[in-house]
OpenMM code with the backbone's topology and positions (N, CA, C; nanometers):
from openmm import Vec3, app, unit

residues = "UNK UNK UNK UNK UNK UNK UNK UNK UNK UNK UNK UNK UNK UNK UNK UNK".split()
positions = [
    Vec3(11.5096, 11.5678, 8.7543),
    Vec3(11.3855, 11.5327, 8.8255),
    Vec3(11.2643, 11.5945, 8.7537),
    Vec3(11.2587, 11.6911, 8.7277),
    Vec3(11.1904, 11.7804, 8.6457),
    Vec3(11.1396, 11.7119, 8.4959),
    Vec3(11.2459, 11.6724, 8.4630),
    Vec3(11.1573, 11.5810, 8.3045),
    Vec3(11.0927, 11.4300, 8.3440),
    Vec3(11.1392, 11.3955, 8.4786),
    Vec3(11.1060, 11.2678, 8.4660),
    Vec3(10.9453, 11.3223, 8.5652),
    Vec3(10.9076, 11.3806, 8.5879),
    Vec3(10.7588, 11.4548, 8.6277),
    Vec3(10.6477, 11.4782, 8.5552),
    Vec3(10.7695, 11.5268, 8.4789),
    Vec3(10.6359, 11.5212, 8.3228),
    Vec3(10.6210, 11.4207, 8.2574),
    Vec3(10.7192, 11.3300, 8.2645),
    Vec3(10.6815, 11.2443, 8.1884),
    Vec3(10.5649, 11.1783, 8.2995),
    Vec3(10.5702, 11.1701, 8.3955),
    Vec3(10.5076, 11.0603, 8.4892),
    Vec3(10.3893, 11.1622, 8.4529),
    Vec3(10.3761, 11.2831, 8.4806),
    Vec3(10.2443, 11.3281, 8.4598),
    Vec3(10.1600, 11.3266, 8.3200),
    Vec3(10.2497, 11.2805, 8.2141),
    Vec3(10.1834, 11.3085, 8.0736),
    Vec3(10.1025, 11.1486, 8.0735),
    Vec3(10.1947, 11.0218, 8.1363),
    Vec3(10.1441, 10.9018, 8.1455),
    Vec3(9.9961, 10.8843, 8.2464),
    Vec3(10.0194, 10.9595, 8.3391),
    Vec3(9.9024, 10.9654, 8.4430),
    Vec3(9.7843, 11.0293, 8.3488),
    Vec3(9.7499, 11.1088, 8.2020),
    Vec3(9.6962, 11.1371, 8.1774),
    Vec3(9.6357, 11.0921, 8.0511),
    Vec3(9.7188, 10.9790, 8.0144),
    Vec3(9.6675, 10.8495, 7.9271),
    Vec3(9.6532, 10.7949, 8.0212),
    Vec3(9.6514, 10.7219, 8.1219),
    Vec3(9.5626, 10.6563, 8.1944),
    Vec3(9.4329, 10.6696, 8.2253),
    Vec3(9.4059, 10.8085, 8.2172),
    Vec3(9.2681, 10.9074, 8.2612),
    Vec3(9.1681, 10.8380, 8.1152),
] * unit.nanometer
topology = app.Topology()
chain = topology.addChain("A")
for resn in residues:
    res = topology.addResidue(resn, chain)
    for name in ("N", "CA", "C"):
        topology.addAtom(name, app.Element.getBySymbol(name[0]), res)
């Protein structure tokens, strides 16, 4: 669960 977080959070921050 933990890597798939970061990943969602690294994508949420190319979206930015």
């Amino acid at each position: 669960m933990g890597t798939v977080a970061f990943y969602h959070n690294l994508h949420q921050v190319s979206l930015l």
